[in-house]
mmCIF file of the C-alpha atoms, coordinates in Angstrom:
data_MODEL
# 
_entry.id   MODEL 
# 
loop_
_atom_site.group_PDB 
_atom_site.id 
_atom_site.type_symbol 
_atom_site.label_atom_id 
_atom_site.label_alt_id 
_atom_site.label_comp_id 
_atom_site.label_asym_id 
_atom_site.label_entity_id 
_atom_site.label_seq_id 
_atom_site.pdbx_PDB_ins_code 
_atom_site.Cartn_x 
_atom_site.Cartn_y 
_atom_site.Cartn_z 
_atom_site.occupancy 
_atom_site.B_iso_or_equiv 
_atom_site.pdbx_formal_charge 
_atom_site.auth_seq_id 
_atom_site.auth_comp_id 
_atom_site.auth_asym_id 
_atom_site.auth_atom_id 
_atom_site.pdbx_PDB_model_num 
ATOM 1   C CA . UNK A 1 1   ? -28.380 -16.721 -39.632 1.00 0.00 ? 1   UNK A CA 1 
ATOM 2   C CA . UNK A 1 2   ? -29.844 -14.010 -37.454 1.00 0.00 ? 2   UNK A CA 1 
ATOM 3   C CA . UNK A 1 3   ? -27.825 -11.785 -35.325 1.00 0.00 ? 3   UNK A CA 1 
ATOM 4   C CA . UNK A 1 4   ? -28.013 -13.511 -32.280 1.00 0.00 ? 4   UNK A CA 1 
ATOM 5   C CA . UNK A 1 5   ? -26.065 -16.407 -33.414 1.00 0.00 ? 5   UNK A CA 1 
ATOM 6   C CA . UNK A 1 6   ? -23.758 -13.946 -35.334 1.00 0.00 ? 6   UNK A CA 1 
ATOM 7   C CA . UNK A 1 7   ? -22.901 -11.910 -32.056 1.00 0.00 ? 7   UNK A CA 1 
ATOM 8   C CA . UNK A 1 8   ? -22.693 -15.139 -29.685 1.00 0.00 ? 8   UNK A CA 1 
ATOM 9   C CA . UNK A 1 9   ? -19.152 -16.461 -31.048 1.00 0.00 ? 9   UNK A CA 1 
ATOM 10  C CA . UNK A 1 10  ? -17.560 -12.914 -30.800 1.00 0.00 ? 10  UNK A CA 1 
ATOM 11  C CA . UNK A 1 11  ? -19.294 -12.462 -27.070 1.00 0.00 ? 11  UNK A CA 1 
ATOM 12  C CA . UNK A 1 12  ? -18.590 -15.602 -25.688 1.00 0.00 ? 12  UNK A CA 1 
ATOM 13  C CA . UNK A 1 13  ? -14.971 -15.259 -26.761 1.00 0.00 ? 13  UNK A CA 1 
ATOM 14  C CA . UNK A 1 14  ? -14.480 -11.918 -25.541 1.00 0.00 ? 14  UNK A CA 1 
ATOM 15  C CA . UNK A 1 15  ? -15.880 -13.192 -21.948 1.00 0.00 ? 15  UNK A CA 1 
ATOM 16  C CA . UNK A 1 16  ? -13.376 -16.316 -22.075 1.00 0.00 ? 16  UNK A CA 1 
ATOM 17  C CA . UNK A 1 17  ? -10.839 -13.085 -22.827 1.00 0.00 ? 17  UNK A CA 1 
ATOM 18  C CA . UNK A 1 18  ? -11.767 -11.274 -20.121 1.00 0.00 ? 18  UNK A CA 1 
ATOM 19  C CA . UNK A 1 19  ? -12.314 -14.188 -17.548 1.00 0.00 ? 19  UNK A CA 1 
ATOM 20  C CA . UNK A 1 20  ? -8.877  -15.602 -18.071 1.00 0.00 ? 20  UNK A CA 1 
ATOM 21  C CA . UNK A 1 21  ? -7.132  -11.863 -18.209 1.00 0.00 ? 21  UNK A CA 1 
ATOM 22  C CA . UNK A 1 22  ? -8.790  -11.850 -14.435 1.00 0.00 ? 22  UNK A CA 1 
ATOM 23  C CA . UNK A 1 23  ? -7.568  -15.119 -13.669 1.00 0.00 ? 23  UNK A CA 1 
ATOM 24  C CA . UNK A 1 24  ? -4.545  -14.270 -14.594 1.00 0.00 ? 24  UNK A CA 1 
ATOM 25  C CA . UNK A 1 25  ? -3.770  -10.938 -12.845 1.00 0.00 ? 25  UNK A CA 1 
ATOM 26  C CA . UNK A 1 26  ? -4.854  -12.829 -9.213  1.00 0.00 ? 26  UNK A CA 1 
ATOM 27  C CA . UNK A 1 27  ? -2.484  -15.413 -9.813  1.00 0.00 ? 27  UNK A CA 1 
ATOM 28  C CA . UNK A 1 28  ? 0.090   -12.639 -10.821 1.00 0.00 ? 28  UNK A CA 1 
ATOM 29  C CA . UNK A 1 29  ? -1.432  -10.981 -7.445  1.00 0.00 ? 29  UNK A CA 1 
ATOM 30  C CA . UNK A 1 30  ? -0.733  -13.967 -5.382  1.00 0.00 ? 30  UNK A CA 1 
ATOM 31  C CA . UNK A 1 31  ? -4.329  -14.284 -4.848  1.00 0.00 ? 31  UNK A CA 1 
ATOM 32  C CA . UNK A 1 32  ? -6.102  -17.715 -5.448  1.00 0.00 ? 32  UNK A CA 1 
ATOM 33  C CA . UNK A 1 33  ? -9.165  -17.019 -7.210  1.00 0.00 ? 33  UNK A CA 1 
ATOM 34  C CA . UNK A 1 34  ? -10.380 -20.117 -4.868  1.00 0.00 ? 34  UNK A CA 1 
ATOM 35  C CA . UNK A 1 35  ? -8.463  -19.633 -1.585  1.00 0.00 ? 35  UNK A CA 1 
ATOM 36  C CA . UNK A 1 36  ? -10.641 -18.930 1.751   1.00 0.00 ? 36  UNK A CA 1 
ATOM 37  C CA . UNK A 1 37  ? -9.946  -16.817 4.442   1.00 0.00 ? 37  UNK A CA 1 
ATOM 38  C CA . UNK A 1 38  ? -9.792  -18.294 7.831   1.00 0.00 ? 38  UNK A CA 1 
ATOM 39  C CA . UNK A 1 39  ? -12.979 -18.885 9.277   1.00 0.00 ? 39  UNK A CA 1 
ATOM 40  C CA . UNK A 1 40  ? -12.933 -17.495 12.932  1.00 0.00 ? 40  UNK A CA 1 
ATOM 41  C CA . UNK A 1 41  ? -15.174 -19.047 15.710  1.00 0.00 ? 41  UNK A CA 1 
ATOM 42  C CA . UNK A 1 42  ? -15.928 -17.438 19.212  1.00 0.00 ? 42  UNK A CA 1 
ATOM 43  C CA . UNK A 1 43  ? -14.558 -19.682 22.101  1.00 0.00 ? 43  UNK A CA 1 
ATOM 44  C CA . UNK A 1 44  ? -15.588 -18.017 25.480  1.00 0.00 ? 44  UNK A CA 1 
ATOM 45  C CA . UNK A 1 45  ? -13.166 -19.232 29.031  1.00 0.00 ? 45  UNK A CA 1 
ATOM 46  C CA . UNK A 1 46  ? -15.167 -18.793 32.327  1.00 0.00 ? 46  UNK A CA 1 
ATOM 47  C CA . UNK A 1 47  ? -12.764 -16.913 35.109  1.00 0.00 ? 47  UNK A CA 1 
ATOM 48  C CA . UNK A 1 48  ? -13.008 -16.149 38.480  1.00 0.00 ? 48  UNK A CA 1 
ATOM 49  C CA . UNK A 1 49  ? -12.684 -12.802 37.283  1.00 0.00 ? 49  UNK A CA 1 
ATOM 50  C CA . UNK A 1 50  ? -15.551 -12.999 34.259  1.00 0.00 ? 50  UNK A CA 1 
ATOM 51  C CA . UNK A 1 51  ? -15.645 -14.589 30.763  1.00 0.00 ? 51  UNK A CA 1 
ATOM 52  C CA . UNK A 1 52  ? -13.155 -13.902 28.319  1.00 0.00 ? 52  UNK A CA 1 
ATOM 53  C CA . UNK A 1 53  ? -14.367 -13.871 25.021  1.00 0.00 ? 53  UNK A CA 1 
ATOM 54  C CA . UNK A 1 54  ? -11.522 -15.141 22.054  1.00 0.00 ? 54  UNK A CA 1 
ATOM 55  C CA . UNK A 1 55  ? -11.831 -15.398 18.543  1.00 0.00 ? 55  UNK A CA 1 
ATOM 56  C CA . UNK A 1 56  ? -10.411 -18.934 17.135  1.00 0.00 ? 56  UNK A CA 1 
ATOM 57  C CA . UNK A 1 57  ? -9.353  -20.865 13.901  1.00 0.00 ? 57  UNK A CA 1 
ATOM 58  C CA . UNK A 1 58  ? -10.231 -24.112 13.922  1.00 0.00 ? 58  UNK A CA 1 
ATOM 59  C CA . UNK A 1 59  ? -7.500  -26.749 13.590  1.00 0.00 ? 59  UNK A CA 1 
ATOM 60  C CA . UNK A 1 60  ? -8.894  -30.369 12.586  1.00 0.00 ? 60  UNK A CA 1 
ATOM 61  C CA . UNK A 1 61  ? -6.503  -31.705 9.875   1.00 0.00 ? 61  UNK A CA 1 
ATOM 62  C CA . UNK A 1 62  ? -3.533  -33.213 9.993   1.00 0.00 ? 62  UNK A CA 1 
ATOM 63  C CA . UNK A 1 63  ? -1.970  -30.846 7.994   1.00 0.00 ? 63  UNK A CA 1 
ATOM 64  C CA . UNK A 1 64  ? -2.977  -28.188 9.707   1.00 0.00 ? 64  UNK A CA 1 
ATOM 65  C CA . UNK A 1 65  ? -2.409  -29.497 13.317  1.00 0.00 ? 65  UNK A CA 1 
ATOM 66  C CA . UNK A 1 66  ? 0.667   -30.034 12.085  1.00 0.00 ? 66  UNK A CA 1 
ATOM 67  C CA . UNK A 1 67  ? 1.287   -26.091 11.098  1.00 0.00 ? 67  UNK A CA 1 
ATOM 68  C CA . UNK A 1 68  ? -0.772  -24.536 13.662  1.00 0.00 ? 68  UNK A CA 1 
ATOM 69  C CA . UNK A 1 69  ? 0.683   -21.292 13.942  1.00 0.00 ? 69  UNK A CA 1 
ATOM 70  C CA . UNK A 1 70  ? 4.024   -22.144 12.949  1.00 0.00 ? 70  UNK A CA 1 
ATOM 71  C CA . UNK A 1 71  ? 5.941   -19.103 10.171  1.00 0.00 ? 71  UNK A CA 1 
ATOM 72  C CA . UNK A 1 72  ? 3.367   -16.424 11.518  1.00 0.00 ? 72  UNK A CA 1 
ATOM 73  C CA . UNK A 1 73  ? 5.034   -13.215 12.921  1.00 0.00 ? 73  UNK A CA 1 
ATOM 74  C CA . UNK A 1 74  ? 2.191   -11.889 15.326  1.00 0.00 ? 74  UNK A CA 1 
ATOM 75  C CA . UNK A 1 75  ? -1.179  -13.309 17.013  1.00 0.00 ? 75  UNK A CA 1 
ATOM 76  C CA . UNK A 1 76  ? -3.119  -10.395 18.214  1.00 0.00 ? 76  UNK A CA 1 
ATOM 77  C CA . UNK A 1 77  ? -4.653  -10.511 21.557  1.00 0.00 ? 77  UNK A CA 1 
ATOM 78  C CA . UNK A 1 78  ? -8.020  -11.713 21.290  1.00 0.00 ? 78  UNK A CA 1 
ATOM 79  C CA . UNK A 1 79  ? -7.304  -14.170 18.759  1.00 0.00 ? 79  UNK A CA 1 
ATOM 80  C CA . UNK A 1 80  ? -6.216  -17.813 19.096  1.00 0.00 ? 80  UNK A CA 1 
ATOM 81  C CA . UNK A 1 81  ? -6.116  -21.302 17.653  1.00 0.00 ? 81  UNK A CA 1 
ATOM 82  C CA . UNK A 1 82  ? -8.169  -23.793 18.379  1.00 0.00 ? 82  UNK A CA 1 
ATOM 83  C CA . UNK A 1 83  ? -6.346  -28.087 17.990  1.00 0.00 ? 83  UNK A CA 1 
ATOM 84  C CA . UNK A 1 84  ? -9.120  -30.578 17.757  1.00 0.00 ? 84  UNK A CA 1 
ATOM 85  C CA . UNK A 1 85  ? -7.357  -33.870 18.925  1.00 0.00 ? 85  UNK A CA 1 
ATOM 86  C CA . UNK A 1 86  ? -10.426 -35.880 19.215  1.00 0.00 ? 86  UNK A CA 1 
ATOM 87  C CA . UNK A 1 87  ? -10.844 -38.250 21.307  1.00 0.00 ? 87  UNK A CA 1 
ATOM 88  C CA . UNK A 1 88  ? -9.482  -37.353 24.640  1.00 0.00 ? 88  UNK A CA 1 
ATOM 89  C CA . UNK A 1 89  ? -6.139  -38.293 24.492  1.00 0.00 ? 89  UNK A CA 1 
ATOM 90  C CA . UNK A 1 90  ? -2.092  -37.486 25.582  1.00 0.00 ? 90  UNK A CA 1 
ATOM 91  C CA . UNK A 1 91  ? -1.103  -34.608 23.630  1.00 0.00 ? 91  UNK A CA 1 
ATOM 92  C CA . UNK A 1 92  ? 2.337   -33.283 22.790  1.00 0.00 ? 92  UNK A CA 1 
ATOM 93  C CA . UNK A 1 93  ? 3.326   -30.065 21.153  1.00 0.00 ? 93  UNK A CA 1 
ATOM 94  C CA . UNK A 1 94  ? 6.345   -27.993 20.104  1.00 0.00 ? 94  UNK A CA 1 
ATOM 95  C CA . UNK A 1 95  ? 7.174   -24.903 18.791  1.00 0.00 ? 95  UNK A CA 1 
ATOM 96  C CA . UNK A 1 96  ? 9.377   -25.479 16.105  1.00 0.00 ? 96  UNK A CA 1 
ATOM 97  C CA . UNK A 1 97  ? 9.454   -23.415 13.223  1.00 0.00 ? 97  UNK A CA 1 
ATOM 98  C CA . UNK A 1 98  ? 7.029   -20.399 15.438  1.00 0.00 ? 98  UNK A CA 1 
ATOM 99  C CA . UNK A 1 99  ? 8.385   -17.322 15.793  1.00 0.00 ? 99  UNK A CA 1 
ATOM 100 C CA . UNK A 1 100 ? 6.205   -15.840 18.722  1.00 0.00 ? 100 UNK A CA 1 
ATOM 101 C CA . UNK A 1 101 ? 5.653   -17.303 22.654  1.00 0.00 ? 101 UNK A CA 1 
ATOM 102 C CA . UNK A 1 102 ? 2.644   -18.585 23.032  1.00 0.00 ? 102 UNK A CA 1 
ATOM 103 C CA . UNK A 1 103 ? 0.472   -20.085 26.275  1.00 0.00 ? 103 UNK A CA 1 
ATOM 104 C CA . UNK A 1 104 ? -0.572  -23.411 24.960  1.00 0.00 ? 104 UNK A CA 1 
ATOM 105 C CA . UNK A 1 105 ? -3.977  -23.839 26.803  1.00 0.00 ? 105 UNK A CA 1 
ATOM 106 C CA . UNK A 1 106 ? -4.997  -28.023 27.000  1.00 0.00 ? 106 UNK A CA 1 
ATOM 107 C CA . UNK A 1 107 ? -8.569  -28.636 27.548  1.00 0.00 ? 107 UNK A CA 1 
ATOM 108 C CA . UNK A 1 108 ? -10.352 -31.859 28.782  1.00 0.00 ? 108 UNK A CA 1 
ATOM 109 C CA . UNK A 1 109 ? -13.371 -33.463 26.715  1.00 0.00 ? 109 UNK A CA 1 
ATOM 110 C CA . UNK A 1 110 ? -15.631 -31.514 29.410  1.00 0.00 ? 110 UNK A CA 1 
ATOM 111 C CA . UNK A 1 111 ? -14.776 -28.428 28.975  1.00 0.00 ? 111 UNK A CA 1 
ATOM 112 C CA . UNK A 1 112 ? -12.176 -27.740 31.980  1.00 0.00 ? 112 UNK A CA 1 
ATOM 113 C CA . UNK A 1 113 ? -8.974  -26.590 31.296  1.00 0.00 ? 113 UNK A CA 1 
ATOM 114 C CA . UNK A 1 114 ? -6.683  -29.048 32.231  1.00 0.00 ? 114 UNK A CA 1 
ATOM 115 C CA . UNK A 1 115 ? -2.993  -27.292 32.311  1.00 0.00 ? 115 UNK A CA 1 
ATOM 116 C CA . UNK A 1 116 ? -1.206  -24.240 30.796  1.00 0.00 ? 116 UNK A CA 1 
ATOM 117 C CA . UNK A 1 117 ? 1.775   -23.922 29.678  1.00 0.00 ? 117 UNK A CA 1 
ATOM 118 C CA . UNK A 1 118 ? 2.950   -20.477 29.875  1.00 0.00 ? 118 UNK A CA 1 
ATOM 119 C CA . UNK A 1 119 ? 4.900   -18.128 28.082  1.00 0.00 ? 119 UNK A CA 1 
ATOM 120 C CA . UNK A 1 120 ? 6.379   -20.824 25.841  1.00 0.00 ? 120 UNK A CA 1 
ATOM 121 C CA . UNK A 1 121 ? 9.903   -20.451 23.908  1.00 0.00 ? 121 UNK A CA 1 
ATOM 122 C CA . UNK A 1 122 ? 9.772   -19.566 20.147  1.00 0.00 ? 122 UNK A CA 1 
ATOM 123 C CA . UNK A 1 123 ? 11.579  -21.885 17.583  1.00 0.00 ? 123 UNK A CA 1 
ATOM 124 C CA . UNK A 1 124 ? 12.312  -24.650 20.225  1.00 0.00 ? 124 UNK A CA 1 
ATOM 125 C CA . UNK A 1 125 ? 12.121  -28.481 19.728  1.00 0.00 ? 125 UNK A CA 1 
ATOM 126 C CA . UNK A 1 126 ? 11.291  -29.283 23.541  1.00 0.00 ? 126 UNK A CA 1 
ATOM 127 C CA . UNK A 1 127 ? 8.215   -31.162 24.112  1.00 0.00 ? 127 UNK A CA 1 
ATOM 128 C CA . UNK A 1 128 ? 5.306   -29.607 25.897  1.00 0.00 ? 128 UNK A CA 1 
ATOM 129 C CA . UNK A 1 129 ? 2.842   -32.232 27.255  1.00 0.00 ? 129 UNK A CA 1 
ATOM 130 C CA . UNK A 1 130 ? -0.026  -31.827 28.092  1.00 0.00 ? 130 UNK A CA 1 
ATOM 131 C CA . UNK A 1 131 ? 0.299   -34.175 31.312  1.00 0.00 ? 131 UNK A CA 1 
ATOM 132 C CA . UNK A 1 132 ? -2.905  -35.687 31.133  1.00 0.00 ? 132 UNK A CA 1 
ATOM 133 C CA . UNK A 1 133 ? -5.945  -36.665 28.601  1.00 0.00 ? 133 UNK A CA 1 
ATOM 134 C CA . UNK A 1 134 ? -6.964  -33.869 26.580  1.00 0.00 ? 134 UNK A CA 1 
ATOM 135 C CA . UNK A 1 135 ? -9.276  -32.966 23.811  1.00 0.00 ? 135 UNK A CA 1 
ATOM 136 C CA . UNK A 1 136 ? -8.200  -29.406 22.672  1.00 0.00 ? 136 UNK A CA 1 
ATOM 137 C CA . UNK A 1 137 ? -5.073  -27.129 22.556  1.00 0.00 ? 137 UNK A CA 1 
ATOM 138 C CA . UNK A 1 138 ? -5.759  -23.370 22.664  1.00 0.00 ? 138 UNK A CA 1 
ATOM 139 C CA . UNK A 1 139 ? -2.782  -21.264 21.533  1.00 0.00 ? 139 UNK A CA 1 
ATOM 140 C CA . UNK A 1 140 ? -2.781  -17.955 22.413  1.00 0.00 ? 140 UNK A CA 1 
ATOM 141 C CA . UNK A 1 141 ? -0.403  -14.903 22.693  1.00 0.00 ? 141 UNK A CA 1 
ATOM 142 C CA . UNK A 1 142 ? 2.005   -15.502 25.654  1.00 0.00 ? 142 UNK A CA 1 
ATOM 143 C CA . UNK A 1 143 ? 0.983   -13.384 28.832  1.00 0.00 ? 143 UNK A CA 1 
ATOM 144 C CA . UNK A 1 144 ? -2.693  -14.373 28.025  1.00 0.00 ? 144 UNK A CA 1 
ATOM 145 C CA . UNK A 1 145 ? -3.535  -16.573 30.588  1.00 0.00 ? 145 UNK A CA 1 
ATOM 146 C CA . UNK A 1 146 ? -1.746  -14.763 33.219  1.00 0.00 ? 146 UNK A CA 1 
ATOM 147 C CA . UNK A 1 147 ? -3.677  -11.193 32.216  1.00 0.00 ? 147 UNK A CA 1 
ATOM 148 C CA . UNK A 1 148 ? -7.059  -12.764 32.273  1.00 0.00 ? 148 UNK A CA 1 
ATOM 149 C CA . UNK A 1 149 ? -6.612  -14.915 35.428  1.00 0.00 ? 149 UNK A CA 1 
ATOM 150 C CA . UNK A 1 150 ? -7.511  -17.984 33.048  1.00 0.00 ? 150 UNK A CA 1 
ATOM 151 C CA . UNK A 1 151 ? -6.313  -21.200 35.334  1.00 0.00 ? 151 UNK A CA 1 
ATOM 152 C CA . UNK A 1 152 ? -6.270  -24.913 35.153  1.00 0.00 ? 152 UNK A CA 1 
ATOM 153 C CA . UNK A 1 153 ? -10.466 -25.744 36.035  1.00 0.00 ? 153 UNK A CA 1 
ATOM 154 C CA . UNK A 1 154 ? -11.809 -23.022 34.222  1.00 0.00 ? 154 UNK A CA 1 
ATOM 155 C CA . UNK A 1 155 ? -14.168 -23.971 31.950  1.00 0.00 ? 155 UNK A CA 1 
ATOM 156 C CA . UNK A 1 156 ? -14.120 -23.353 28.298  1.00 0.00 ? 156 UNK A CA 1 
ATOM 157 C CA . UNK A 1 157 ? -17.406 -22.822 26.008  1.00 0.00 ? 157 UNK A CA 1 
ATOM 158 C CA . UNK A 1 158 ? -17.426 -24.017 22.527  1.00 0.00 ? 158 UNK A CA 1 
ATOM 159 C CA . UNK A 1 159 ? -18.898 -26.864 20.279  1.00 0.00 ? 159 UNK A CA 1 
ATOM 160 C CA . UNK A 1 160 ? -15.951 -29.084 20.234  1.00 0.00 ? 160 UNK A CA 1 
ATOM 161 C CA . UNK A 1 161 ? -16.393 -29.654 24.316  1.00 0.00 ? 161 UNK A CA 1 
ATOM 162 C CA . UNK A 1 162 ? -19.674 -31.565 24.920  1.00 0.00 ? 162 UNK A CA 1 
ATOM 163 C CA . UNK A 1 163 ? -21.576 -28.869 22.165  1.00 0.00 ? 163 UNK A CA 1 
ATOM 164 C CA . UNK A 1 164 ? -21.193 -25.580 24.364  1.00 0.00 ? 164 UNK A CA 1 
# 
């Protein structure tokens, strides 16, 4: 037996140690040694007055078309999310169970912003349509659209509208 093989067993077991001690304190933590952070993508609205420039989370599951931005406590200006409800279709939203107002942005499979719905009311049930076929919700802070001038036929720029 050479010392390789003698050291190995007493190695390897001190690295399974160590590994699982790790493990352990980021579950303690609340950290998920295989959670990911949001992945933010730049969505950019054409104005009258310029091009606004946001920064967007993607929203393409179920699940998490279903949260959206429901239980969070702030949405800094800048920042937004982003509903993929492909195909072009009626959309309906709420705001049950979010705690800030929000302008609910819906956007047409070209691009053009179809209708806003401003300032909407935090924790209510009442549906908010988006009164025609759309491809895309963009929820931003409420006071948004009305600060940048954004307005129904603006156009929006990012992949999920015809790749721009």
């Amino acid at each position: 037996m050479n010392l390789v093989s003698m050291v190995a067993p007493v190695l390897r077991g001190r690295l399974t140690a160590s590994l699982l001690a790790t493990l352990g304190l980021l579950v303690t933590l609340g950290a998920s040694p295989i959670a990911q952070a949001a992945s933010f993508q730049p969505l950019e609205i054409a104005t009258k007055s310029g091009v606004q420039v946001f920064s967007v989370e993607l929203a393409t599951t179920e699940a998490e078309k279903t949260t959206g931005l429901m239980h969070r406590k702030e949405l800094p200006d800048g920042k937004g999310m982003l509903f993929d409800f492909s195909p072009e279709q009626q959309i309906s939203m709420w705001m049950k169970n979010t705690y800030i107002s929000l302008d609910m942005i819906f956007i047409r499979a070209d691009g053009r912003i179809l209708r806003i719905a401003e300032n909407t009311e935090p924790m209510s049930t009442k549906i908010i349509s988006s009164g025609g076929l759309a491809k895309g919700v963009l929820e931003v802070i409420a006071g948004t659209a009305q600060k940048y001038g954004i307005r129904p036929g603006d156009r929006v720029a990012h992949p999920l509208f015809n790749g721009r």
